[in-house]
C-alpha positions as a printed NumPy array, in Angstrom:
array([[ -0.89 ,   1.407, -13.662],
       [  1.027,   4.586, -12.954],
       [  0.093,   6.543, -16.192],
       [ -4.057,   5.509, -15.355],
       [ -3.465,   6.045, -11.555],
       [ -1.242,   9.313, -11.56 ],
       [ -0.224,  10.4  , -15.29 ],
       [ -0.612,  13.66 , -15.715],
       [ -3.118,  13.629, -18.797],
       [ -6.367,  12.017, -17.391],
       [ -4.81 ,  10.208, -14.15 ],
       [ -7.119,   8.553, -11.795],
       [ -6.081,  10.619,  -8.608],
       [ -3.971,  13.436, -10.635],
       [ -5.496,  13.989, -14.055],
       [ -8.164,  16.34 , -15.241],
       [-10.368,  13.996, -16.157],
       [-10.678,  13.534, -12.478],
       [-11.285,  16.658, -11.365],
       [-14.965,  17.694,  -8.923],
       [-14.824,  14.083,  -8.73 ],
       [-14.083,  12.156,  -5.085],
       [-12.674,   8.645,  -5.344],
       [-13.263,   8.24 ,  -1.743],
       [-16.591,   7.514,   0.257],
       [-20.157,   6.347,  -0.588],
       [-20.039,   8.665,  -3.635],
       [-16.974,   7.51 ,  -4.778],
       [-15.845,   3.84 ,  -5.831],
       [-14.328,   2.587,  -2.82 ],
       [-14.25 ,   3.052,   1.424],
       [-11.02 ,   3.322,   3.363],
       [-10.519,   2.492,   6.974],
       [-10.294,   5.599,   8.099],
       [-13.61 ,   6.556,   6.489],
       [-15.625,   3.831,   8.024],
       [-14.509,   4.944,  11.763],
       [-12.213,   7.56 ,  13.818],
       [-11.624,   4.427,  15.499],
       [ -9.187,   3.252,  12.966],
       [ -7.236,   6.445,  13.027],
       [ -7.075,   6.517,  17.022],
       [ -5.527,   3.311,  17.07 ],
       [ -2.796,   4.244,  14.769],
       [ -2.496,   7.053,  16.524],
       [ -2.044,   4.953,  19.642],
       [  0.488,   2.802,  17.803],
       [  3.2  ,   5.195,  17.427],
       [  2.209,   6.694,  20.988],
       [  3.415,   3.124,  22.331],
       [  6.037,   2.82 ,  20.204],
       [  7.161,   6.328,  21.117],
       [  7.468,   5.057,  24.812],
       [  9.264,   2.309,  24.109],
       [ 11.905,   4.089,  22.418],
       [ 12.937,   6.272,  25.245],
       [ 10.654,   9.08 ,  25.067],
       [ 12.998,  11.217,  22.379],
       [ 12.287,  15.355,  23.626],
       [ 12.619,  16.092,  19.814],
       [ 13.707,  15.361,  16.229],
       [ 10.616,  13.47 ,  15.683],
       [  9.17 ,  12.925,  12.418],
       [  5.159,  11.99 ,  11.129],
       [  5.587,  10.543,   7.502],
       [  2.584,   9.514,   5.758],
       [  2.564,   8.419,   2.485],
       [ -0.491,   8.061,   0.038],
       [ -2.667,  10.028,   2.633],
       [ -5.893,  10.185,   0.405],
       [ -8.437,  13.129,   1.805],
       [ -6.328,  13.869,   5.231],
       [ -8.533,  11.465,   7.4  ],
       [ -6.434,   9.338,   8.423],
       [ -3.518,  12.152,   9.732],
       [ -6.094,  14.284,  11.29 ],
       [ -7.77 ,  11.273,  13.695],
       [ -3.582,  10.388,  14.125],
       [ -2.912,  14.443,  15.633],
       [ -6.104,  14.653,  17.481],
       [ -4.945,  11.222,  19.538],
       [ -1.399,  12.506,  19.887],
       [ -2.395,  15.664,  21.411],
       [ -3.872,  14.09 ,  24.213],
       [ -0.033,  13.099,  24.651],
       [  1.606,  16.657,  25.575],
       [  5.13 ,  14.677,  25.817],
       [  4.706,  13.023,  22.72 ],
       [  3.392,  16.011,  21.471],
       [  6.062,  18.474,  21.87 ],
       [  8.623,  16.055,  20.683],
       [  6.919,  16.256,  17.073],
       [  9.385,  18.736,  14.972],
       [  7.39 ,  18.05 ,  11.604],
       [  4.686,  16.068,   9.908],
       [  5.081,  15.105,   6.111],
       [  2.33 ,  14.386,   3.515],
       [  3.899,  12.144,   0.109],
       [  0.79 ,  13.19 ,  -2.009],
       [  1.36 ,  12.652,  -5.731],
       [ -2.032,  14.225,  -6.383],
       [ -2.48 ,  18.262,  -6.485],
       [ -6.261,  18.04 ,  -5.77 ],
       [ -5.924,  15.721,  -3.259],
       [ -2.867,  17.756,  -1.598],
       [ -5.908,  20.939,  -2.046],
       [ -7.847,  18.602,   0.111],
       [ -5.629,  17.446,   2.915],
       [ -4.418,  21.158,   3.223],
       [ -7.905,  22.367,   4.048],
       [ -8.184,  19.8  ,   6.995],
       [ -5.17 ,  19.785,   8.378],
       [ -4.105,  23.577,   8.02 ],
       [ -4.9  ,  26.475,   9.534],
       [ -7.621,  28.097,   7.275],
       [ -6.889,  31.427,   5.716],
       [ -3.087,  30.79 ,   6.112],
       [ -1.09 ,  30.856,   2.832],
       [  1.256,  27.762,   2.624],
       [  5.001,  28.417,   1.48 ],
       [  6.763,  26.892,  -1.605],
       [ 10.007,  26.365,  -1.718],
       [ 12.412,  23.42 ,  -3.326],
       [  9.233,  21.737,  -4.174],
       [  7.75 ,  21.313,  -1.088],
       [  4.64 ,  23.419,   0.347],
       [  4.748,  23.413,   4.013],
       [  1.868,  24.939,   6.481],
       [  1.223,  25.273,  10.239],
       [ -1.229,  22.232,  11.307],
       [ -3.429,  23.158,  13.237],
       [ -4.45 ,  20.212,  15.409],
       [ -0.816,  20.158,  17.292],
       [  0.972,  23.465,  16.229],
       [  3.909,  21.685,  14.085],
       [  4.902,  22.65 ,  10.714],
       [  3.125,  20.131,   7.868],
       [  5.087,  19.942,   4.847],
       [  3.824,  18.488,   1.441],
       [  6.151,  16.282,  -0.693],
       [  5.157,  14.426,  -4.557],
       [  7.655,  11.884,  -3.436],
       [  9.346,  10.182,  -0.586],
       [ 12.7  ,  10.966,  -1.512],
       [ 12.391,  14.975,  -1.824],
       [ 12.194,  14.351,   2.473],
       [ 15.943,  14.395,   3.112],
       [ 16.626,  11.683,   5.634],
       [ 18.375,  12.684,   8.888],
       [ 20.23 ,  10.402,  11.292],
       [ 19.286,  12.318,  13.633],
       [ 15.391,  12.344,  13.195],
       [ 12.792,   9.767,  14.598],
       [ 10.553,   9.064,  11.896],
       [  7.145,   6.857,  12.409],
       [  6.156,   6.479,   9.423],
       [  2.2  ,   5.06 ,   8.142],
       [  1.486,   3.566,   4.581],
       [ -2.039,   2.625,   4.594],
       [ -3.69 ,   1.641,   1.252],
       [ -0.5  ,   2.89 ,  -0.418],
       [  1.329,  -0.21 ,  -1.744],
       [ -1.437,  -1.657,  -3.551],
       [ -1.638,   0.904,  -6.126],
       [  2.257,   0.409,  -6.789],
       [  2.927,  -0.8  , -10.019],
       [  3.65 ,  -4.329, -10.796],
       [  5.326,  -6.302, -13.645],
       [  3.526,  -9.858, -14.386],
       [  5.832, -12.991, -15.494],
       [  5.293, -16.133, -16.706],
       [  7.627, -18.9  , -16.947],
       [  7.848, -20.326, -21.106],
       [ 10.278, -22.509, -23.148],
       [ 13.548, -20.475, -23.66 ],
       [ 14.976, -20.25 , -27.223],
       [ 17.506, -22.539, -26.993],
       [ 15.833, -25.218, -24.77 ],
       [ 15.848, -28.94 , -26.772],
       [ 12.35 , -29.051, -26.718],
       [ 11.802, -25.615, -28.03 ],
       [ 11.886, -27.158, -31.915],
       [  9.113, -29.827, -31.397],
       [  6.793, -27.379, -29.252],
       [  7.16 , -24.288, -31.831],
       [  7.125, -20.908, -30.878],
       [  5.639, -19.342, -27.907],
       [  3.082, -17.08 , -29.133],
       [  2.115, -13.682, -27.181],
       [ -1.037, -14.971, -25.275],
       [ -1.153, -16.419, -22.218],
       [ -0.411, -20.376, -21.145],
       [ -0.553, -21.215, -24.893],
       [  2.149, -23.392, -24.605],
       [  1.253, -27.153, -24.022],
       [  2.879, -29.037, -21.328],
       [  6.238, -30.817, -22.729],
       [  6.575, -34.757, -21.566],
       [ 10.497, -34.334, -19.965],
       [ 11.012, -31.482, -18.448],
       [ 14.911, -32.66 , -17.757],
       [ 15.285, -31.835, -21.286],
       [ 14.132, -28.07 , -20.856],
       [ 15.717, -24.758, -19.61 ],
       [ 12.589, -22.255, -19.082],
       [ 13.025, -17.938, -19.126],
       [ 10.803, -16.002, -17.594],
       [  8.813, -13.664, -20.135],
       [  6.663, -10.481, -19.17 ],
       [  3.141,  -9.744, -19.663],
       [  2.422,  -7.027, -21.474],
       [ -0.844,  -4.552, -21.835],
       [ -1.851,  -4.418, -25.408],
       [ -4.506,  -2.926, -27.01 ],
       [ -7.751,  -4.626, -28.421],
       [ -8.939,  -3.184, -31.823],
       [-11.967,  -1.772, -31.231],
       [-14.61 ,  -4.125, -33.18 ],
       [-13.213,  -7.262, -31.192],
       [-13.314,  -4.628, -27.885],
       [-16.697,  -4.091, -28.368],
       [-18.129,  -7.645, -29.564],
       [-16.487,  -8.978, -26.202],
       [-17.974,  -6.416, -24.155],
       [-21.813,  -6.506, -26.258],
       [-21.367, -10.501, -25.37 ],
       [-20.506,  -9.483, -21.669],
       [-23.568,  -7.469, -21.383],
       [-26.11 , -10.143, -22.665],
       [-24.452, -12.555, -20.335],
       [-24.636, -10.816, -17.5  ],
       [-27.994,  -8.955, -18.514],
       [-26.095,  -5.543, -18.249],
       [-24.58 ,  -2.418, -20.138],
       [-20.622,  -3.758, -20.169],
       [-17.419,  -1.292, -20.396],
       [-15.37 ,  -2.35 , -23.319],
       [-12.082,  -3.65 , -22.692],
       [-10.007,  -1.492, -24.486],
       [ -6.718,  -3.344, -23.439],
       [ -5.828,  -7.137, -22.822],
       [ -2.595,  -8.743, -21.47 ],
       [ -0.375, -10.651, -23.3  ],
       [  2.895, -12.594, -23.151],
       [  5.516, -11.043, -24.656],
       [  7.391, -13.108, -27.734],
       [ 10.895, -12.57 , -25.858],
       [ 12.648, -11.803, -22.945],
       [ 12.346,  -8.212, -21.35 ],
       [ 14.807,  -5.892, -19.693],
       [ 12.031,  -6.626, -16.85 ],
       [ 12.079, -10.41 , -16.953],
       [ 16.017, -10.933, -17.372],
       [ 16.418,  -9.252, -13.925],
       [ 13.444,  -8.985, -11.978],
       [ 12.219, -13.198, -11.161],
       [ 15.836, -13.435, -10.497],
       [ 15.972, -11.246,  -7.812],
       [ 14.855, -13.479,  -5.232],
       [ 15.249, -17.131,  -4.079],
       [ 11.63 , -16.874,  -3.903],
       [ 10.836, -16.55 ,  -7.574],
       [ 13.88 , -18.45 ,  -8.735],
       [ 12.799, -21.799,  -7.54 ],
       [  9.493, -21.205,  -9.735],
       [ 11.455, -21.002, -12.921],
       [ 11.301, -24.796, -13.85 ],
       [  7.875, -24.706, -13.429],
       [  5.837, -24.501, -16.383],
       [  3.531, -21.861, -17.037],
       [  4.346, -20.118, -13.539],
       [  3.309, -16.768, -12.541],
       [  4.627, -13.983, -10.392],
       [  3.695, -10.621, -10.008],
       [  6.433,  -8.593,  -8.886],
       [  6.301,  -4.927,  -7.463],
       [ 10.037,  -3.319,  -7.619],
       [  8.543,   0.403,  -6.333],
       [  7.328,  -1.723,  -3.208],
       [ 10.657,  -3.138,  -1.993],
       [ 12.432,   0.452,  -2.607],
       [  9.991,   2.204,  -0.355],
       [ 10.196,  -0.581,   2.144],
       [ 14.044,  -0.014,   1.596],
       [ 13.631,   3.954,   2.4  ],
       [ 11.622,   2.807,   5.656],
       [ 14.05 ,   0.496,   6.814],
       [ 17.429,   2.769,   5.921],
       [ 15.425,   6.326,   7.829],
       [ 14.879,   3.944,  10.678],
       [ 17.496,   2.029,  10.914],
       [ 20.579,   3.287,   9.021],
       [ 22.954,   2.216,   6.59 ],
       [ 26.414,   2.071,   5.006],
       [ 25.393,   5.461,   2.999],
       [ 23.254,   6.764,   6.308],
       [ 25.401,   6.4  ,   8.921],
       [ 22.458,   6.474,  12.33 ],
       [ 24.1  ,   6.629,  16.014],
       [ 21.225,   5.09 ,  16.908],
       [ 18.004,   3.317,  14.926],
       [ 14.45 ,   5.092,  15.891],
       [ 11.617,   5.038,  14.777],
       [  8.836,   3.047,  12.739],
       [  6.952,   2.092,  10.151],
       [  3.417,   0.485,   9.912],
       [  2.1  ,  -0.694,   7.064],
       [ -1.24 ,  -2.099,   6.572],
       [ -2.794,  -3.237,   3.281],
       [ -4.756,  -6.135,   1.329],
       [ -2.273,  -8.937,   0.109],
       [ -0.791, -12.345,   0.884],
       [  1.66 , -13.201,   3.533],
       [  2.768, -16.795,   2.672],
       [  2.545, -16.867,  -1.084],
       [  3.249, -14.709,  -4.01 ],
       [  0.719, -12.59 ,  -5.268],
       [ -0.751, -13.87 ,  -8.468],
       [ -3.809, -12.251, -11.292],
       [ -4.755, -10.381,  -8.212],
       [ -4.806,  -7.053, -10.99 ],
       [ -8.314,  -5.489, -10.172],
       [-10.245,  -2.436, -10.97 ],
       [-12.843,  -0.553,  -8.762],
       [-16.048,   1.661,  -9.663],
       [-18.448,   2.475,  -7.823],
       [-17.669,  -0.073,  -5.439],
       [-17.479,  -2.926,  -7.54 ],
       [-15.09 ,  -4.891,  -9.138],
       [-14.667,  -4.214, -13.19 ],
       [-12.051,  -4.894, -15.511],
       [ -8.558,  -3.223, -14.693],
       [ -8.528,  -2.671, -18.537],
       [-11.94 ,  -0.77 , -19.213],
       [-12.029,   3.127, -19.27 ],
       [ -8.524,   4.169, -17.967],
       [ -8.507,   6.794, -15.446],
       [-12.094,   6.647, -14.438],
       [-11.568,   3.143, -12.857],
       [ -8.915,   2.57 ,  -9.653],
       [ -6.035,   0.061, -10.172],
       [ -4.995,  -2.057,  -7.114],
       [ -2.954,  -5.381,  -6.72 ],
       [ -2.3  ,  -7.763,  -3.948],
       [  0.759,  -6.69 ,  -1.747],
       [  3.507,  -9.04 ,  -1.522],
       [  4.494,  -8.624,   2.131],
       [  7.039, -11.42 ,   2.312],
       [  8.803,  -9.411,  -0.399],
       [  8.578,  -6.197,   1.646],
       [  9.967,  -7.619,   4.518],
       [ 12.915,  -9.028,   3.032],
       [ 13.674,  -5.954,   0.857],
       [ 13.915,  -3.767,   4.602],
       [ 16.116,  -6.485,   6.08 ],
       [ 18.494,  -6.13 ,   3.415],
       [ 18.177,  -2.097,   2.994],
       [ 19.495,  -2.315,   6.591],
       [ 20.768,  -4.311,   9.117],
       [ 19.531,  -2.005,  11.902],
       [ 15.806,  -2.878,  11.607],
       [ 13.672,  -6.217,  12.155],
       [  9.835,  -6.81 ,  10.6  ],
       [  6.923,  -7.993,  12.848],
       [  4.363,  -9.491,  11.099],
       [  2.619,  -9.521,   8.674],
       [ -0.553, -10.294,  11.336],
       [ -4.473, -10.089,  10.369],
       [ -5.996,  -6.509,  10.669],
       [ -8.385,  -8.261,  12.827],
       [ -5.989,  -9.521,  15.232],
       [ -3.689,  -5.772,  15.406],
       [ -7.024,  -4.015,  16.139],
       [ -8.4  ,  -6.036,  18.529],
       [ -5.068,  -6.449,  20.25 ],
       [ -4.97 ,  -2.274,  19.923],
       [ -8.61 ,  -2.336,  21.861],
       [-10.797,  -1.498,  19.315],
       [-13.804,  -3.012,  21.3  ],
       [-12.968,  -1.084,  24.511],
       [-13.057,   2.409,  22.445],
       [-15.882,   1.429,  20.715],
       [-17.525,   0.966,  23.93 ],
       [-16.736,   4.186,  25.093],
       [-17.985,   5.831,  22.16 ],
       [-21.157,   3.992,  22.292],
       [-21.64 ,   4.773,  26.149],
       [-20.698,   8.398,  24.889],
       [-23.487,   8.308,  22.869],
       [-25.748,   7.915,  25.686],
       [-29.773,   7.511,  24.399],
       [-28.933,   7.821,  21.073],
       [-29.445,   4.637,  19.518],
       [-28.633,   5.357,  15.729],
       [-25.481,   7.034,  16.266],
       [-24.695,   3.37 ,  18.898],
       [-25.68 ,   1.33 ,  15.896],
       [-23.742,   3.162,  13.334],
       [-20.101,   2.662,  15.945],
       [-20.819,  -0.926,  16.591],
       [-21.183,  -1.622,  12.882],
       [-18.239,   0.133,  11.957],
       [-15.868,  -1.189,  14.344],
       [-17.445,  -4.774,  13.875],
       [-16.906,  -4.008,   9.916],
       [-12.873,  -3.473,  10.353],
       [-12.551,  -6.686,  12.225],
       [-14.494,  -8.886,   9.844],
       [-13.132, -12.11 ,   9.959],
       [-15.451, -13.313,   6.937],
       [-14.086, -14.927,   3.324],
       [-13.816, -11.186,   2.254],
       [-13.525,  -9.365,   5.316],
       [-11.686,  -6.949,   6.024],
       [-10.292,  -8.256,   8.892],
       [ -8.801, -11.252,   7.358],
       [ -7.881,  -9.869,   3.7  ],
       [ -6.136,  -6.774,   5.234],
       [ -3.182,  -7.222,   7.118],
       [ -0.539,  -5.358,   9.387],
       [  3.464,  -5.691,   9.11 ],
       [  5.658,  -3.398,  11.616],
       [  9.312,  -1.899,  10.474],
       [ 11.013,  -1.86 ,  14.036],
       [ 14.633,  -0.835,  15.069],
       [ 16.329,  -4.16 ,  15.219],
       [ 16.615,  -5.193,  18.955],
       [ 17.333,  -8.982,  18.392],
       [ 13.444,  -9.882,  18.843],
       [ 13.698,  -8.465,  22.439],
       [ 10.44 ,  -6.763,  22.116],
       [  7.761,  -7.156,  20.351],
       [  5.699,  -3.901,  19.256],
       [  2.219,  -3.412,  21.065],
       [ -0.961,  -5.024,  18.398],
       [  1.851,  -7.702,  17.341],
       [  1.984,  -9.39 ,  20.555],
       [  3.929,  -7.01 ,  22.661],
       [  3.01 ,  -4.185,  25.579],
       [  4.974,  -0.68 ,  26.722],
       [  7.929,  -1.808,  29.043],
       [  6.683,  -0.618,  32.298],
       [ 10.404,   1.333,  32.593],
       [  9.573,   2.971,  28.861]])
């Protein structure tokens, strides 16, 4: 996933191959939030206003961190609602932009900076006026070139960002020196090839790793000629396929057991977690900027993080590997770096990896994009904008559509497949943050 979503040679977002070509939009292969209404943005926007109130109004050392910010869209409907906040405002000392992707850095610059002004380099970082709110905006590849400051306020927004982290597949299979391993015979490297064994008392199971192998190309290309008459369609070959690897991995010794939650799978035959280690050490860096800990010692924890992304909140994510073009799904293993790779977050994992990063934060949620929306007031704002709009009755049309899209509460909505979860300093469930159930203290 990272060398077809960001590798250097032919990446998805950072290669090349990719360049003069726009992922995002009706054009591209897939819509964002953000893209489909300001509305979206606003909220967010809105969001950290409340949450900026409810944490004492700080005068300054106030961070924006956004990580994975695509074309800018997002951040730029964010500023333009915080300006109408001249408080808020003035307490912002910088924004930050994690961008992995040079072009789409290019891109975000040339919306959010002031044109014709030459951005400075230095330790890695490119860093601009904005031009919405007057603050410095600095560009960073990665969250940890942003040094973290106990003395800094950071709200922080990860939208669409965890589900392109990588992930490592498992699968539960006979270990090598189970009793039952000689009258099975070996575990071969495909998947659930193993047939189920009649006492399972008499077994000890490993977890093994699936692997991405490559398909020689005649079988690649049979499989995707019999696709095509199937489906009455030209077909992308496959050119890789997963398999189950022969023997325990560095991945698989440690990973499955680093959680109660995967450990109590491990009897279970022919089990299957996907697991996303990059997650749980950003969720980590959230929860340790906001809250502290022992190696960042914070007076006081500030700040937030909101993160909101397609995944499960009760369960475990599992095949949920897809790949998007042209705004269908395809095969995650069919023409690398023309095709986006996403997976299903895991936010129970998330939330458990911040509690432990620090014991200055709680998490709220995860809660239905549907239900954080609504509770933020989408309806009311698109009402405004459609009273705005006056006589116009396309321009009406095209808000109530968009706003009605975001809530969809439908098998595949978006309303019900995305969700929201909330990185809060911990304040022993006190308060809960506004779009989770919560409202500004009246004494803010």
């Amino acid at each position: 996933m990272r060398i077809c979503l960001t590798g250097d040679l032919g990446g998805y977002y950072t290669g090349a191959i990719g360049q003069g070509r726009d992922q995002f939009g009706v054009k591209g292969d897939f819509v964002t939030s953000p893209e489909i209404s300001q509305i979206f943005g606003e909220l967010i926007g809105i969001w950290f206003v409340a949450e900026w109130m409810c944490q004492r109004r700080p005068r300054q050392g106030v961070q924006l961190i956004e990580v994975g910010p695509g074309r800018g869209t997002l951040m730029a409907d964010i500023l333009r609602t915080i300006k109408r906040f001249p408080a808020m405002m003035n307490s912002v000392e910088s924004i930050f932009m994690v961008e992995a992707s040079p072009e789409l850095r290019e891109t975000q610059q040339k919306l959010l900076c002031r044109p014709g002004e030459p951005l400075v380099h230095r330790e890695g970082l490119s860093s601009g006026k904005c031009k919405d709110i007057d603050k410095p905006i600095v560009w960073a590849e990665s969250l940890r070139s942003i040094a973290t400051n106990a003395d800094q306020t950071p709200f922080m927004i990860a939208h669409e960002f965890f589900d392109a982290l990588p992930i490592h597949t498992f699968q539960t299979a006979l270990a090598e020196t189970s009793p039952a391993k000689s009258s099975s015979g070996p575990i071969r490297g495909t998947l659930m090839e193993h047939g189920p064994v009649k006492d399972d008392s008499q077994c000890a199971y490993e977890w093994r790793e699936m692997m991405v192998s490559p398909v020689h190309p005649a079988a690649a290309m049979t499989s995707a000629q019999a696709k095509s008459k199937a489906a009455g369609r030209d077909e992308i070959p496959e050119e890789f396929q997963l398999i189950l690897s022969s023997t325990p991995t560095r991945h698989s010794r440690y990973l499955p057991e680093s959680s109660a939650r995967y450990r109590q799978l491990k009897q279970i035959p022919g089990a299957v977690v996907e697991i996303c280690p990059e997650a749980s050490l950003y969720a980590a860096d959230f929860a340790t900027r906001i809250g502290g800990s022992a190696n960042v010692a914070k007076p006081q924890p500030s700040g937030a993080a909101l993160i909101l992304d397609y995944g499960t909140s009760d369960t475990i994510p599992v095949n949920s590997l897809r790949g998007i073009r042209h705004h269908k799904l395809v095969s995650p293993f069919s023409a690398p770096g023309l095709v986006d790779l996403s997976a299903d977050v895991d936010f129970t994992a998330i939330a458990e990896a911040a509690t432990l990063a620090s014991g200055g934060v709680e998490v709220h949620g995860p809660i239905s994009q549907a239900d954080f929306l609504e509770a933020m007031g989408i309806k009311e704002r698109a009402e405004m904008l459609i009273r705005a709009a006056g006589s116009n009755d396309a321009t009406a049309q095209s808000i109530k559509k968009s706003w009605q899209r975001l809530v969809d509460r439908g098998p595949n909505g978006m309303g019900k497949v995305y969700k929201a979860l909330a990185i809060l300093p911990e304040n022993s469930g006190r308060r809960r943050p506004v779009g989770f159930g919560g409202d500004v203290p009246s004494t803010g």
